[in-house]
C-alpha atoms as one frame of an Amber mdcrd trajectory, in Angstrom:
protein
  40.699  54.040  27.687  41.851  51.026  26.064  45.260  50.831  23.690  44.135
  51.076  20.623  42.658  54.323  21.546  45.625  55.714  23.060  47.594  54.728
  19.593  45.334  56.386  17.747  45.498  59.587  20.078  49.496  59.388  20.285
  49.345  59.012  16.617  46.871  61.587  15.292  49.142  63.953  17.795  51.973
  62.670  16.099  50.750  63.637  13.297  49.734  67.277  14.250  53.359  68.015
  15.388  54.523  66.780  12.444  52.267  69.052  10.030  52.959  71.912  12.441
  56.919  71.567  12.105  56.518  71.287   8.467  54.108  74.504   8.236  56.384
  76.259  10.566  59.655  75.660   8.532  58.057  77.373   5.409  58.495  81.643
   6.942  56.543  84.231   5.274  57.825  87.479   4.551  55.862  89.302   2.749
  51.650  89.850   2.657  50.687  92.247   0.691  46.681  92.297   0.356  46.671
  96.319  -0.454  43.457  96.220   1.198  44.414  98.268   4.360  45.711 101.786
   2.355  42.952 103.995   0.349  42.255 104.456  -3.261  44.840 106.976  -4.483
  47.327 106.276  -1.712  51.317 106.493  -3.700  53.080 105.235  -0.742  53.137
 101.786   0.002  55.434  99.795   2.615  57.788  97.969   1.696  57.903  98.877
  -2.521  60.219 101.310  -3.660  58.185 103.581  -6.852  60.893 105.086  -9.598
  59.567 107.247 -11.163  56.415 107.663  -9.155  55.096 111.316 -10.505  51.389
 111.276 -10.984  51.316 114.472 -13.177  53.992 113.213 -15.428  51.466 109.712
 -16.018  54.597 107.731 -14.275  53.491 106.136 -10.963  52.292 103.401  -9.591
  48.723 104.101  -6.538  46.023 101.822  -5.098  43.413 101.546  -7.278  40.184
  99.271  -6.996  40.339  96.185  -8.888  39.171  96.878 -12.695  36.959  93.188
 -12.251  36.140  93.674  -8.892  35.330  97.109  -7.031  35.261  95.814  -3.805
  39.062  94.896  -4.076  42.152  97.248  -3.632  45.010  96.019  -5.220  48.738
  98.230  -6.754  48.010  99.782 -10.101  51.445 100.545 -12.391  50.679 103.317
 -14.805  53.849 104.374 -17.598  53.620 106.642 -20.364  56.750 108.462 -21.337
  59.051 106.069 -18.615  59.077 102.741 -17.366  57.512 102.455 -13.883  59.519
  99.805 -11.708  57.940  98.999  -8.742  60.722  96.826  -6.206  59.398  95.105
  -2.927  62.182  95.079  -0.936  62.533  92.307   2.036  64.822  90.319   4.407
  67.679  88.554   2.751  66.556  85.034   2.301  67.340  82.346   0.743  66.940
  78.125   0.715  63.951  77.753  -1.225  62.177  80.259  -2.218  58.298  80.643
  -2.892  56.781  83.886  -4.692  53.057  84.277  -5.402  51.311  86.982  -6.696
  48.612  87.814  -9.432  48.916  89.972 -12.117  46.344  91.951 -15.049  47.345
  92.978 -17.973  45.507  95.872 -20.007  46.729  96.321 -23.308  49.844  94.825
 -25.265  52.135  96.765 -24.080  56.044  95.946 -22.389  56.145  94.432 -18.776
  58.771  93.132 -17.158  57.243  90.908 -14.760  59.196  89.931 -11.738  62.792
  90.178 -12.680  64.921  88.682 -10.103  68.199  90.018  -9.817  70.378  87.444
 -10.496  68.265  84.995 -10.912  65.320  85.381 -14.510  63.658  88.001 -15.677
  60.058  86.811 -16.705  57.934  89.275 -19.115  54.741  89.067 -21.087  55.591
  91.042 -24.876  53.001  91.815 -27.354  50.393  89.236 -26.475  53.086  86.395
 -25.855  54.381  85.179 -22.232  58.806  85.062 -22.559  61.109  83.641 -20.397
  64.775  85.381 -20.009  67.381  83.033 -18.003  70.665  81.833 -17.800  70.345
  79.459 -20.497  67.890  81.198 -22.826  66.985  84.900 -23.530  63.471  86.296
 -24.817  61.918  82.570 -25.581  57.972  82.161 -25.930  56.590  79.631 -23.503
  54.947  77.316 -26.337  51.026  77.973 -26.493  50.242  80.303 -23.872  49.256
  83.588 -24.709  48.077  87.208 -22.659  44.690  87.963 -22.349  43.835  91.219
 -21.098  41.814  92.398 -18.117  41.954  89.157 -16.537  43.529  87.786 -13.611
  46.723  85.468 -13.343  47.749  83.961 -10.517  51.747  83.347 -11.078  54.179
  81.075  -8.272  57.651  81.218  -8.284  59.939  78.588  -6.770  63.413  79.318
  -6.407  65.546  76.594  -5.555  69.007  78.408  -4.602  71.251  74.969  -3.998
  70.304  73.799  -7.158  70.854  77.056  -8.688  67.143  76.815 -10.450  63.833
  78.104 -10.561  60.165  77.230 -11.915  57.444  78.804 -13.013  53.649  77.891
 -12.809  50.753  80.438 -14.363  46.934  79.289 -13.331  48.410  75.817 -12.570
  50.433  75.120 -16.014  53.997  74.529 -15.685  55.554  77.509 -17.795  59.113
  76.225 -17.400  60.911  73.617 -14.570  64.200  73.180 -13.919  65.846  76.908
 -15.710  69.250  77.895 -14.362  69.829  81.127 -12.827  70.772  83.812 -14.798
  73.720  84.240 -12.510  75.417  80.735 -10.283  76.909  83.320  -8.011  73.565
  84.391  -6.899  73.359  83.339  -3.216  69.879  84.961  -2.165  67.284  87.339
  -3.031  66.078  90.416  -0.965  64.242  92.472  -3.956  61.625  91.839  -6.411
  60.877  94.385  -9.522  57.669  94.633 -11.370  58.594  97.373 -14.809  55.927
  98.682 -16.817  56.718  99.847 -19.788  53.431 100.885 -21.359  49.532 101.691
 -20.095  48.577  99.507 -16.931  49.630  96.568 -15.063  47.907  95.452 -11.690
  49.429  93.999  -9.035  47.265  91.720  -5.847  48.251  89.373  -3.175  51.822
  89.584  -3.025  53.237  86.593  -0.725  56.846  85.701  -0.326  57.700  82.751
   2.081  61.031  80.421   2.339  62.140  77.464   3.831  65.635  76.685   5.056
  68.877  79.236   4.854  71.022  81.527   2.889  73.939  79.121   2.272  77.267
  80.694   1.622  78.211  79.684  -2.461  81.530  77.772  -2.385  81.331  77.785
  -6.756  82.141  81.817  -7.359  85.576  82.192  -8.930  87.101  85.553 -10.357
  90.565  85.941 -11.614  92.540  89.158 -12.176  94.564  87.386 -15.470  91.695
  84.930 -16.400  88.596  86.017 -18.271  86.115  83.745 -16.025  82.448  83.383
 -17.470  80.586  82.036 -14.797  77.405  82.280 -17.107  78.840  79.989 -19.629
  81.305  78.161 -17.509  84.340  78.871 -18.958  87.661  80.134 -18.345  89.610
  81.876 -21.240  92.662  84.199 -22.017  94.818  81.762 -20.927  98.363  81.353
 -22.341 100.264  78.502 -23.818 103.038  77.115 -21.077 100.950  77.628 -18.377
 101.610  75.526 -15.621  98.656  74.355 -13.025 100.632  75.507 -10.104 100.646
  79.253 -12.183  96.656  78.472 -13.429  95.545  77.878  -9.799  97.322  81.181
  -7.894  95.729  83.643 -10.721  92.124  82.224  -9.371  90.553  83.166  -5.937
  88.054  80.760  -4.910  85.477  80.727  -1.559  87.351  79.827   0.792  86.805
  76.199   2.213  85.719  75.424  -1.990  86.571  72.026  -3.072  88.345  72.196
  -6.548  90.059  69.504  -9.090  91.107  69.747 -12.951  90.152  66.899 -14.601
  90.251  65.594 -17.998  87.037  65.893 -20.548  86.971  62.191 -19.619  86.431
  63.505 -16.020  89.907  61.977 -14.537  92.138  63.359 -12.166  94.505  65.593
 -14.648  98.161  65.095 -13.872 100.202  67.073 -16.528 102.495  69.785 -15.843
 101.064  72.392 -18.176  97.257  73.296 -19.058  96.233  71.842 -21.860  92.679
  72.909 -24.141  89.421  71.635 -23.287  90.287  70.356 -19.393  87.897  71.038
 -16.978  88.164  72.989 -13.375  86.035  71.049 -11.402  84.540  73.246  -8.032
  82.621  71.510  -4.964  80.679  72.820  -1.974  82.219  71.381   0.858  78.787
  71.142   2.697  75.939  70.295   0.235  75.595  68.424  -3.018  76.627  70.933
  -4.992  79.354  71.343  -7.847  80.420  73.529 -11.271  82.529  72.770 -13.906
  84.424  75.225 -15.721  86.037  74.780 -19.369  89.442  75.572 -19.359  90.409
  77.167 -22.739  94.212  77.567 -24.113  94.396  79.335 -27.333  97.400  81.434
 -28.817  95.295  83.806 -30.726  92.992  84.301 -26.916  96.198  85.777 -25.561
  98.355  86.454 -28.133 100.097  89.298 -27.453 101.294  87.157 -24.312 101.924
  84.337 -26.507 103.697  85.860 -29.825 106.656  87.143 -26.759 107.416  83.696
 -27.292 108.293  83.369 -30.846 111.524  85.258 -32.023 110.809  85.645 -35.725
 108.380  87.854 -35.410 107.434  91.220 -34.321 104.068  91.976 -32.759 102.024
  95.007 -32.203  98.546  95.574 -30.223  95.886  97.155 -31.781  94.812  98.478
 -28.478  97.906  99.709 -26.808 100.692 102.152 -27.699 103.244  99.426 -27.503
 105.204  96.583 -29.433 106.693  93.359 -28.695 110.279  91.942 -30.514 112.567
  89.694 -29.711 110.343  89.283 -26.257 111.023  92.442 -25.019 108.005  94.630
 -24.710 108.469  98.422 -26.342 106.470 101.843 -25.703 105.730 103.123 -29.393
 103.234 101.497 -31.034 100.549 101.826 -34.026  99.578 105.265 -35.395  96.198
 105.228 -37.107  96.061 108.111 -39.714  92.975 108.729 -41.744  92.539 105.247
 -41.042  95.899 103.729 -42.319  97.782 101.641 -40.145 101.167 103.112 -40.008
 104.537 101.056 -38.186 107.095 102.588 -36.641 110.100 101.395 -39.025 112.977
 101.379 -36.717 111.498  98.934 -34.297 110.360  96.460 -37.067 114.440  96.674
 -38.478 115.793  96.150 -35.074 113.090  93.146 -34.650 114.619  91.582 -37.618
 118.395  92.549 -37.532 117.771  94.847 -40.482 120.686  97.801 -40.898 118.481
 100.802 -40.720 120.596 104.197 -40.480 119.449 108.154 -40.880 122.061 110.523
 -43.078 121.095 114.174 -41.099 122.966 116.179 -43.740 120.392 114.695 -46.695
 117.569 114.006 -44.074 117.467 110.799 -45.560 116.278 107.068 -43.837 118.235
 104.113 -45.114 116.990 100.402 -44.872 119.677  97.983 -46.300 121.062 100.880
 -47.891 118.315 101.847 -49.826 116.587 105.149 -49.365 113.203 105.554 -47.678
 111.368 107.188 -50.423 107.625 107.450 -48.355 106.596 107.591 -44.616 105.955
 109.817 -41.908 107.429 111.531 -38.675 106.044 111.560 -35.213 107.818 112.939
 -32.194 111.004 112.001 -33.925 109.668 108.259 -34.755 109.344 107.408 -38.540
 106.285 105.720 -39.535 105.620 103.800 -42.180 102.723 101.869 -43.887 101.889
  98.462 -45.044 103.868  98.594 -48.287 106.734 100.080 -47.239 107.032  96.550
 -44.993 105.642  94.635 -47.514 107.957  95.869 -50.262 111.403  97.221 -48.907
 111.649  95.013 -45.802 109.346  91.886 -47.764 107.719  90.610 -44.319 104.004
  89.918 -44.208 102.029  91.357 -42.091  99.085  88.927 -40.747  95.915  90.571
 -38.411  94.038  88.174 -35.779  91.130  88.375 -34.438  91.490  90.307 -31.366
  93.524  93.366 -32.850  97.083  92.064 -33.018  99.368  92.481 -36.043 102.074
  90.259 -36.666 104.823  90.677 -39.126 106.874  87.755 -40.212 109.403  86.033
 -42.688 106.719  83.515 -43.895 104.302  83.946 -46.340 101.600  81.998 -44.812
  97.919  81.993 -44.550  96.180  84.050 -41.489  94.690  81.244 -39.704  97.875
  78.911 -39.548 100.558  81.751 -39.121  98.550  83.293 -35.887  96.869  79.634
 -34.890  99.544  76.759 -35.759 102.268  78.334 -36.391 102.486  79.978 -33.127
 101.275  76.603 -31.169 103.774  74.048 -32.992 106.343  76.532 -31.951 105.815
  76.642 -28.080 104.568  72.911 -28.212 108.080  72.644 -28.974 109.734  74.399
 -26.555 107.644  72.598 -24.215 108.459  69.384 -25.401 112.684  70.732 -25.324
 112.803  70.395 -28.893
């Protein structure tokens, strides 16, 4: 044999262990053909049937193919409940392929394939709709549902990238769409959910290449309100130190993390300031999230309004009050939905001489009588005008359910928003 021939040989060998590496990297995990149960048969391996009652018209059977008899594939039937019909697997991860195909009867509700964690993808009322982390309920542009006909539907899921597409009969529904959740690490479930009539279900196939790799970008924070969805970080206070920011977060451990500037520089300051960014890496693939860091008074004002001393500060949502700093038990009384204060801890917030005669039963404030308000286990209450009027404070409402009553007579937005912020920038400053 001469050596051209043996090239050729080594290399067409070559070539064969090189396909056969490649095939063998891509691991199947799930078949399902449906052709080796019977017509009628409920239980299936693998898929978990809620509700499955065939006398209520809630179940899910093998059924022949309505285009082809010769063909068994899973039939979902709803009336009164949606059907969800999970195939359950190994935990895998990497990149994930799902295939299947899919018939549609009438124009009816199906949720088809949700992914926990990762899209929900549904056909509604003659119109296919894609539901991810970026966008909920949105029509894929020109494609529509015919009825009693086949699709054939793949699914890539790309879990370092955090992404997945979607092809339908070869057309590219959408490439590229974000998980509906970046914590999602791996997928071990599929659901199918009818909602209405019949949906069929044939040649289920679920391979994967590559591992489950352990996601260094989860955060969570006991203090912080941490959107991982919209990648931001909020309820954060003014004074706030990065040393303080960084031990109220728990990150993976081994996760590579840096706040930097909008700019995307190395931030050096002392204290947080709005709009910085918490930068978190993977320490072992390309892979990275940034998180908007968001300081606002009004976010956490109850925290923030301890600061100021001109002011006293109630919650909306607890039985408690804040003066001078110093955080009180009593709190707002809503009756027949009037906001009502109690008056003693508003005239001790603001040095005002507040005494009780117990011979007349009378309240004094400044020396004048209390001529309206109300008594609660020993606690006089009064409303709006009474601190308007006798005491002349204002009394200013923010967003999230605090009041704040104060000397100035200034508008909402600058009193709970500027106000507040010029004084701690202030303090911050040593002013």
């Amino acid at each position: 044999m001469n050596k051209k021939k043996l090239t050729a040989i080594f290399g067409m060998m070559l070539l064969l262990f090189m396909v056969n590496t490649v095939v063998s990297a891509e691991k199947e995990v799930v078949k399902d053909t449906f052709e080796e149960y019977k017509v009628g048969d409920q239980n299936v391996e693998g898929w978990n049937i809620s509700p499955n009652v065939k006398a209520d018209g809630n179940y899910a059977e093998i059924a022949q193919d309505p285009l082809n008899s010769q063909n068994k594939v899973l039939k979902l039937q709803s009336g009164a409940q949606t059907v969800n019909a999970v195939r359950e697997f190994e935990d895998i991860g990497g990149i994930v392929t799902i295939e299947f195909k899919v018939n549609f009867q009438q124009a009816t509700i199906h949720h088809l394939c949700d992914i926990s964690g990762v899209l929900m993808n549904m056909p509604y009322q003659g119109q296919f709709c894609i539901n991810s982390g970026a966008k909920s309920g949105w029509p894929v542009p020109n494609v529509g549902v015919e009825y009693n006909r086949w699709y054939d539907m793949v699914y890539k899921i790309d879990f370092a990238e955090k992404t997945f597409s979607i092809e339908c009969d070869g057309i590219i529904f959408v490439s590229g769409e974000p998980f509906m959740s970046v914590d999602t690490e791996s997928i071990k479930t599929i659901t199918f959910n009818d909602g209405g009539n019949t949906m069929y279900i044939d040649d289920v196939q679920i391979s994967y290449s590559g591992n489950i790799v352990k996601n260094y970008l989860k955060l969570a924070s006991d203090v912080y309100k941490v959107n991982a969805n919209y990648k931001q970080i909020s309820n954060i206070r003014y004074e706030t130190t990065v040393d303080e920011f960084l031990s109220n977060l728990t990150f993976v451990q081994g996760a590579l993390y840096e706040i930097r500037t909008s700019e995307g520089e190395p931030y050096t300051g002392k204290y947080l300031e709005d709009n910085l960014i918490l930068n978190i890496t993977s320490p072992i693939i390309d892979s990275e999230i940034d998180f908007l860091i968001r300081v606002r008074p009004w976010v956490a004002s109850r925290e923030t309004i301890m600061l100021v001393s001109d002011s006293v500060t109630f919650s909306a949502y607890e039985n408690c009050h804040i003066a001078k700093g110093e955080k009180k038990d009593n709190g707002i009384q809503y009756i027949d939905g009037i906001r009502y204060f109690p008056l003693r801890a508003v005239c001790k917030g603001f040095d005002i001489p507040i005494e009780y005669d117990s011979v007349s039963k009378v309240v004094y404030v400044n020396s004048q009588p209390l001529n309206s308000g109300i008594i609660l286990n020993d606690i006089t209450y009064v409303d709006e005008d009474v601190i308007k009027n006798l005491l002349n404070k204002v009394i200013v409402y923010d967003d999230n359910g605090i009041c704040v009553i104060k000397n100035e007579q200034q508008d909402v937005n600058e009193l709970v928003g500027n106000i507040i912020a010029d004084e701690i920038h202030k303090r911050m400053r040593g002013e």
